[in-house]
C-alpha positions as CSV (number, residue, x, y, z in Angstrom):
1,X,40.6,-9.2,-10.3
2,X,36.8,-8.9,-10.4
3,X,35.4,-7.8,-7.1
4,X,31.9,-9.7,-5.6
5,X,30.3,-6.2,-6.3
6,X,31.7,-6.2,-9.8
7,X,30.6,-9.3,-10.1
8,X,27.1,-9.3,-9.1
9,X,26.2,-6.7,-11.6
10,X,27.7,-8.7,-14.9
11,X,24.8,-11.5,-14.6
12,X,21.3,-11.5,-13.1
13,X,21.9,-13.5,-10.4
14,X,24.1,-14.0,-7.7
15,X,23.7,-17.6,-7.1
16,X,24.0,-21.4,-9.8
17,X,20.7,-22.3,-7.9
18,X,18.5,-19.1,-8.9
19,X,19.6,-20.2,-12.6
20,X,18.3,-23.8,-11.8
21,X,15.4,-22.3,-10.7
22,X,14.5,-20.3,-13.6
23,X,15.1,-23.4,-16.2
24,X,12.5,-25.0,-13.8
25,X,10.4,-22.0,-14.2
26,X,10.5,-21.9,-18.1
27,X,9.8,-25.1,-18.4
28,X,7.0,-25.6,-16.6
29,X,5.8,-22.6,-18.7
30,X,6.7,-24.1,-22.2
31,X,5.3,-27.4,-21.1
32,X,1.2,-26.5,-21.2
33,X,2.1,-24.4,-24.1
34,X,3.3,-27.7,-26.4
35,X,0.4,-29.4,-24.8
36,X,-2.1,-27.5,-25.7
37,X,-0.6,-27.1,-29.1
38,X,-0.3,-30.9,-29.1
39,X,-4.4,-30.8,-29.1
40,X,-5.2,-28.3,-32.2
41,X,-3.5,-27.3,-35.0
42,X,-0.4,-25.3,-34.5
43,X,-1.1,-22.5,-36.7
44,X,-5.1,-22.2,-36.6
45,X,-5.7,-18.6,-35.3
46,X,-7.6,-18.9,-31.9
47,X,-8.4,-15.1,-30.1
48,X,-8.5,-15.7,-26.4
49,X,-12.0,-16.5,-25.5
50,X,-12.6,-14.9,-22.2
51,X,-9.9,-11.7,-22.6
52,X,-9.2,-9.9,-19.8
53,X,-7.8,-6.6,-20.0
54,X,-5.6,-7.5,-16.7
55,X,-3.8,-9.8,-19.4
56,X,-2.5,-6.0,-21.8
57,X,-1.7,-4.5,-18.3
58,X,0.5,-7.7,-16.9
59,X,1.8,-8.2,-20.5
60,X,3.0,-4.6,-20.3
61,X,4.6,-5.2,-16.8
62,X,6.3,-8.1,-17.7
63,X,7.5,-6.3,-21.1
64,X,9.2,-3.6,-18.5
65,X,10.4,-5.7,-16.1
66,X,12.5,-8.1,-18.3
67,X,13.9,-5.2,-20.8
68,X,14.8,-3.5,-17.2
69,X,16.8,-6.8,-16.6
70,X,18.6,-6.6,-20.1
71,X,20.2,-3.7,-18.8
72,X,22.0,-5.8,-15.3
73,X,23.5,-8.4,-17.3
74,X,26.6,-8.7,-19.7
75,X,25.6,-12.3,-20.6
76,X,24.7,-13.3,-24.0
77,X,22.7,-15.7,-23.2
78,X,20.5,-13.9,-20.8
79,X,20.3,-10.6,-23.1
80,X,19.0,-13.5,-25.5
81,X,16.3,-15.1,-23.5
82,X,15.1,-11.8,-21.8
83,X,14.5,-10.3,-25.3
84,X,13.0,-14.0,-26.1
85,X,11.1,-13.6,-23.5
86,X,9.6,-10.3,-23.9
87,X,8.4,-11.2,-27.5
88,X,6.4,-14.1,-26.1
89,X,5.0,-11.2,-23.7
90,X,4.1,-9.0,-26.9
91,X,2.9,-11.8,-28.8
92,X,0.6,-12.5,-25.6
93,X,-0.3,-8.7,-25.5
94,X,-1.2,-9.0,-28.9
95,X,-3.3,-11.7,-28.8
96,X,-5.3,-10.6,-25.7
97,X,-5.8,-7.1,-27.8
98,X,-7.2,-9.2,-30.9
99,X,-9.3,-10.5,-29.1
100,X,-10.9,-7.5,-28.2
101,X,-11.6,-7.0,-31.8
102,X,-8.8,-5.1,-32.9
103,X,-7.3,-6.0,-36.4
104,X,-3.7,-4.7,-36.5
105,X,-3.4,-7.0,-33.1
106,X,-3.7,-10.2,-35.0
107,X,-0.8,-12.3,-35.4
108,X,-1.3,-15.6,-38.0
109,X,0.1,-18.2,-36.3
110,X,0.5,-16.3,-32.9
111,X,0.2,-20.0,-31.0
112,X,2.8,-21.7,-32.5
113,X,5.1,-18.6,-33.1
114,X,5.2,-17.7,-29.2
115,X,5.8,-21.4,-28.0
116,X,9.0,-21.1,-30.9
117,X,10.2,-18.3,-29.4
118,X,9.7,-20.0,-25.2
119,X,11.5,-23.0,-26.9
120,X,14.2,-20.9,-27.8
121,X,14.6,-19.0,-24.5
122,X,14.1,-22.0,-22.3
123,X,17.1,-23.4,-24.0
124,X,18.7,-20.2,-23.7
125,X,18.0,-20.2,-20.1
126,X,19.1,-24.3,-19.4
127,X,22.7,-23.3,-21.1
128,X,22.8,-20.3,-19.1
129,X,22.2,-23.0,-16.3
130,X,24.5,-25.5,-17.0
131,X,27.1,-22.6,-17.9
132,X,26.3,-21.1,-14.2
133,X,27.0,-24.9,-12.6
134,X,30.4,-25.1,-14.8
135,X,31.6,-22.0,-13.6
136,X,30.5,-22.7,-9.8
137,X,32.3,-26.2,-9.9
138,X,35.3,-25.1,-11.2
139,X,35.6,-22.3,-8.9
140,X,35.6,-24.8,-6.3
């Protein structure tokens, strides 16, 4: 038998809700992402126009903080949609960085190839999600 300690440390969190709340999260992320990609083309290279070097430094963070997180969970699923995650945060980085001028930064496509990858780790999150709400209802 699985202890409440043991268990706490085999997913990232404790509670069906907190995974509601981060498939809210994602997508309200993803969602200006397919719209603005809704209003130019998809794969036409657009450097950030006002970058901001806070955007390398909280790209970094974020990088961090979510490949610390890999580390707390035995899930699939949310190994899968940190790591997701973190490339969109390195394609951001990236972007921000090219358009400071550097030329190993840019990324063809960039645009379209980070809102692929927040597609595919807000779906990973929403099954984690409804996997979490299985679990918690059959428990009951």
């Amino acid at each position: 038998m699985v202890t409440e300690r043991e268990n706490t440390a085999l997913t990232m969190f404790k509670h069906t809700r907190a995974y509601v709340i981060a498939f809210v999260l994602y997508v309200a992320c993803l969602l200006p992402m397919i719209r603005a990609g809704m209003r130019r083309d998809w794969f036409l290279y657009i450097p950030n126009e006002h970058p901001q070097f806070i955007n390398v430094i909280g790209a970094l963070f974020c990088i961090a903080f979510f490949a610390s997180l890999i580390k707390k969970t035995n899930s699939l699923l949310e190994k899968y949609a940190l790591m997701s995650t973190i490339a969109v945060c390195v394609l951001w980085m990236l972007n921000t960085l090219a358009a400071y001028g550097l030329k190993w930064a840019s990324v063809p496509a960039n645009f379209a190839i980070s809102t692929g990858i927040a597609v595919i780790a807000t779906v990973l999150v929403g099954l984690r999600a409804v996997q979490s709400l299985r679990n918690s209802s059959e428990s009951k």
